[in-house]
Structure formats: C-alpha cells, structure tokens
C-alpha positions in Angstrom: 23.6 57.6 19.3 20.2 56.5 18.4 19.5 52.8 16.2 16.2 53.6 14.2 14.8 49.7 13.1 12.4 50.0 10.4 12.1 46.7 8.7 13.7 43.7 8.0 17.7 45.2 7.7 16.9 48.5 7.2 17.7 50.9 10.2 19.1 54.8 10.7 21.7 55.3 12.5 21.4 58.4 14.3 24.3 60.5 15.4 25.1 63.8 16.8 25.5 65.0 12.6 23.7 62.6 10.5 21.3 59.6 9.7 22.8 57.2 8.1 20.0 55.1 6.2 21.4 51.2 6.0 19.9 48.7 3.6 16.7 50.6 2.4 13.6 48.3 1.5 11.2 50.9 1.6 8.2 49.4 -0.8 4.7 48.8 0.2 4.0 45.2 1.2 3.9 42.8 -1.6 5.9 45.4 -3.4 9.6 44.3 -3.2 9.3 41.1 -5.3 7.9 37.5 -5.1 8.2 35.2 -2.9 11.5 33.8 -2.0 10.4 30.6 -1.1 6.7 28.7 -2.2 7.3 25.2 -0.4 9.1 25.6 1.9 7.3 28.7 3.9 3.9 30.0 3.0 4.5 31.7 -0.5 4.0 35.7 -0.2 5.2 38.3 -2.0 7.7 40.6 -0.3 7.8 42.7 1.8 5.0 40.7 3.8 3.8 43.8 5.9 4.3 46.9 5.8 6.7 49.8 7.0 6.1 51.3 10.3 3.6 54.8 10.1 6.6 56.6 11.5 9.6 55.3 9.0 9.5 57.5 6.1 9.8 60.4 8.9 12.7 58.9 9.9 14.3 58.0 6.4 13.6 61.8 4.9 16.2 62.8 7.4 18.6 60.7 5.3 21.8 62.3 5.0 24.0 59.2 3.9 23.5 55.5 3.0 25.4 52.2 3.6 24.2 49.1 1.4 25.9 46.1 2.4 24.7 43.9 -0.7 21.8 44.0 -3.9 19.4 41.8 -3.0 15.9 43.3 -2.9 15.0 42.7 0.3 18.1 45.3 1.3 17.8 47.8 -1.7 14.2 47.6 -3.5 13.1 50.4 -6.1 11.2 52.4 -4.1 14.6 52.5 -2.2 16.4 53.6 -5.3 14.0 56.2 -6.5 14.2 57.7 -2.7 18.1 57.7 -3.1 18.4 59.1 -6.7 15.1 61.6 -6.0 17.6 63.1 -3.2 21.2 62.3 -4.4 22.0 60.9 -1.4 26.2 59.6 -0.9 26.3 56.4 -0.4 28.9 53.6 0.4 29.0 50.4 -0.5 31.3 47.3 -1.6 33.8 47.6 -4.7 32.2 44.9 -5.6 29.0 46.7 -6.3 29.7 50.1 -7.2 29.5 49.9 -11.2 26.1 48.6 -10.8 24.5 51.1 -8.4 26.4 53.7 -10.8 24.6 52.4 -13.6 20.9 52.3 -11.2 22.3 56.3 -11.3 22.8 55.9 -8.0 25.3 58.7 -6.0 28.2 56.3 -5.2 30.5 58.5 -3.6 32.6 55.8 -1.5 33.5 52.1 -1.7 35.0 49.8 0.4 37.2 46.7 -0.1 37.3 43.8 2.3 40.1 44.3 5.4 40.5 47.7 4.5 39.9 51.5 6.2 38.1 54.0 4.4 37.3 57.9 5.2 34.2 57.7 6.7 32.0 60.9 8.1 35.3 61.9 9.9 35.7 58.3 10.6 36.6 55.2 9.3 34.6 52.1 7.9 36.5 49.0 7.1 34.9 46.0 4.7 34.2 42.9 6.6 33.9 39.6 4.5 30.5 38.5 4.7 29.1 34.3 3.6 25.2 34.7 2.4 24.9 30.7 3.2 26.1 27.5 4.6 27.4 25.1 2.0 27.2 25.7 -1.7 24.1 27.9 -1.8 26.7 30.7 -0.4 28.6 31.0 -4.3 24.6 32.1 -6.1 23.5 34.3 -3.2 26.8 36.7 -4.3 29.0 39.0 -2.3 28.1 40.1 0.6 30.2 43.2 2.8 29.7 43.6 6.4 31.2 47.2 7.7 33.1 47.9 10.8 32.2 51.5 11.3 34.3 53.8 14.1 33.0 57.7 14.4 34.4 60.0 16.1 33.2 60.1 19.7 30.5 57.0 19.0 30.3 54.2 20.2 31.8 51.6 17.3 29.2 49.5 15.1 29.5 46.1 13.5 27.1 45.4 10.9 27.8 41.8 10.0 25.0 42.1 7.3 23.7 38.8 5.6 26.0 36.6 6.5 26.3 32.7 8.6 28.8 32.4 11.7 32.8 32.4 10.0 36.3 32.9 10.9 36.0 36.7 9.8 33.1 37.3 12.0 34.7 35.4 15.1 37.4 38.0 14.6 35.7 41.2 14.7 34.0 40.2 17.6 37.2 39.2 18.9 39.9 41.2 18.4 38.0 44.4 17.1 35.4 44.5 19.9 32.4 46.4 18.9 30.2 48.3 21.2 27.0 47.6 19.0 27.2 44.7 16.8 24.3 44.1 14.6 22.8 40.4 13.2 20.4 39.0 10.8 18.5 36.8 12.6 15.7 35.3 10.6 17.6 32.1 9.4 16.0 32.8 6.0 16.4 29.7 3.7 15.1 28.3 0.3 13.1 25.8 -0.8 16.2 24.0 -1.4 19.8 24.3 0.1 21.1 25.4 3.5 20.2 28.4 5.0 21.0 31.4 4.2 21.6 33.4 7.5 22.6 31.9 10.7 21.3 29.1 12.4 20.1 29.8 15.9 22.7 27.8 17.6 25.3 30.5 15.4 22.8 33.3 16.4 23.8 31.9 20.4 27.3 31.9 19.5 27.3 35.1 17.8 25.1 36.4 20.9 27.8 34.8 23.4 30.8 36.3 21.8 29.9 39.6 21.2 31.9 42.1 23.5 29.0 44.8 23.2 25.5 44.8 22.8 23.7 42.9 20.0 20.8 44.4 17.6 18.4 41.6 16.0 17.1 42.4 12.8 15.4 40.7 9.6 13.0 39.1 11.0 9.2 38.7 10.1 9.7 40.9 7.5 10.4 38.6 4.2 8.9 35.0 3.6 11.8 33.2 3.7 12.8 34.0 7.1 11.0 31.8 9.8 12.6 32.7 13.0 10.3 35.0 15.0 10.8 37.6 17.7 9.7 35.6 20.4 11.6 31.9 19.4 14.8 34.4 18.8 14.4 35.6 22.7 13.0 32.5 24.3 16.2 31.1 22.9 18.4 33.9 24.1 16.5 33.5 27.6 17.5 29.8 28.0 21.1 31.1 27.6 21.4 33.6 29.8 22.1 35.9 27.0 19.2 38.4 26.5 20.3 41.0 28.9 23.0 41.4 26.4 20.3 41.4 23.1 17.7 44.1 21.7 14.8 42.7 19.4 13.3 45.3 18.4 10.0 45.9 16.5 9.7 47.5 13.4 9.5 51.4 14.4 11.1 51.0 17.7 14.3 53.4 18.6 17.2 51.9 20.4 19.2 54.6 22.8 23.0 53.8 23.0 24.2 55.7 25.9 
C-alpha cells in the first residue's frame, strides 16, 4: 500500500487494485474560497499554495473516492467537476448523500455511523467525528471519520476533521488500526475554540495509536497555524515521532 499526500486532507490511497482519492481540494491557490479567518491569522484566500507539480498525475488514476464531510477545504469545485467529468463512485456519510446527489455527483455508497458497509471487497464502517471543542462543534456540521479494512491491507483510520473524543479513544483502542490518519493544523476562527485538535490531543492521539500515524492539513488553509516542524518538535520532546509521518505535500508514504 502506498499513502499519496497531496494537500491539506486530500491523499490517494494506493492499493494493489485502485486509488482511492480522499477529500479532494484540488483548486489553484486562492481558488477554494476566502479566507477562514481575517484576525485571527493573516487573511488569505484558500487554498494558500498550490498543489504539488506531480498531484493531478496521481488523482487521474482515481478509481474511487471517500469524502468525509462538505467543507471546501475537503471537496472544492474544481474537485467536483474532476468527480462528475469522470463519474467517479464515491462514498460518503448518509448524512451527505442527497446533497452530493444533487452537486450530480456518482454517490454509489453511504455509510452510517457504527456501522459496516461493502467496501472494494472490504468493509468501511462510519466513525463519529466532533469538527470543534465546545459549541463551535454544532455550526461546523457533521463530520464521518471511516474505519476502512481491505482485503490483504493493512487497516486505515481516517479520523477526518475531528478533536480528541470517546469514539476516537475507541478505535484506537479496541479496533487498532495499522495506519491511522489526523488533522493536525489546530485550525480555528477568529472566534470560538478550535476546530481540530489541540497539540496536547494531537500527543495523545499520537501516544495511543496502536499503528503508525499520518499528519495531514497543515499549511495548506489559513486557519490552520500548526506547522510541520512545531507538529514534530513536539512529537520529538515525546518520544513519539518514530511512530509519526509528516509528510510534504507530494511526498509518497510506503506501508510495508
């Protein structure tokens, strides 16, 4: 299995049969929206750089697609005109699929929360998912994780946009993923908690995780103002990045 990181969440999963395309934002900078924050962090219009040169190689090999939730830093519309342009299945929450239907988008799977769904030969179960600490958790909307078992992979968590919970101490727990994937940017608003985990969460997270741990959504969206190197000087300190990949936009993680 090979983990493709693009940008921000979006990553191809590579197996022995397909590439799964997770979270598309696939816009030129500036083109994804404005800025989600403009006192907090320096106001910029998203995404604040660019894909990698080699990305859309890797995303035309596309041959099904996971989108955890509809913000547009996850699913832009370059992202849907890529997905409708090849009528590529995807799977999502049942939360979401009458409006990707109505995007015309190729819905050909959903998921509910605690529960196992055909998936590629395999299975992928929902995984409850909190956008936010505190109230700011209700506006920010559902959210799915997806616990995803192949046949003859290695087993992937995707916690997607989420803070530490109860839920995600129990996948890690009593699920055990080999690759367990977390948004690391601690993205906030100019108001409210944040929205992803702190970095003491991102430790525990780290800590608990039975399998190895991908980084993603970082430096890729204005809001989010945990860097690469502050994530790994942290992960350092605890004795935990032997454990952690942070990789850079473009870079291919080998899961043996």
């Amino acid at each position: 299995m090979k983990i493709h990181h693009l940008r921000n969440a979006t990553m191809v999963i590579e197996t022995k049969d397909q590439f799964i395309l997770v979270d598309p934002m696939l816009g030129e900078k500036g083109t994804a929206g404005p800025p989600f924050t403009l006192f907090r962090f320096k106001p910029k219009r998203n995404p604040i750089l660019d894909l990698p040169n080699n990305a859309m190689e890797i995303v035309n090999k596309t041959t099904h697609c996971i989108i955890t939730h509809l913000h547009p830093d996850h699913l832009d519309k370059k992202a849907e005109e890529f997905l409708k342009t090849n009528n590529i299945p995807i799977t999502c929450s049942i939360k979401d699929e009458q409006t990707l239907k109505k995007r015309g988008l190729n819905v050909v799977e959903t998921v509910d929360y605690w529960k196992k769904s055909d998936f590629l030969g395999g299975t992928v179960e929902g995984i409850p998912a909190r956008h936010g600490y505190g109230f700011v958790a209700k506006p920010m909307g559902n959210v799915m994780g997806f616990y995803i078992q192949l046949p003859n992979e290695k087993t992937i968590y995707l916690s997607a946009d989420t803070i530490y919970t109860e839920n995600v101490d129990k996948v890690l727990k009593q699920y055990k993923p080999d690759i367990n994937v977390v948004a690391c940017g601690t993205a906030q608003l100019d108001i409210f908690k944040p929205l992803l985990m702190t970095m003491d969460d991102i430790i525990t997270f780290t800590n608990n995780a039975p399998g190895i741990v991908i980084a993603n959504h970082l430096e890729a969206v204005n809001h989010c103002p945990t860097t690469r190197v502050q994530l790994a000087t942290e992960l350092k300190k605890q004795g935990l990045i032997e454990k952690a990949r942070i990789p850079n936009d473009g870079e291919t993680i080998e899961i043996e």
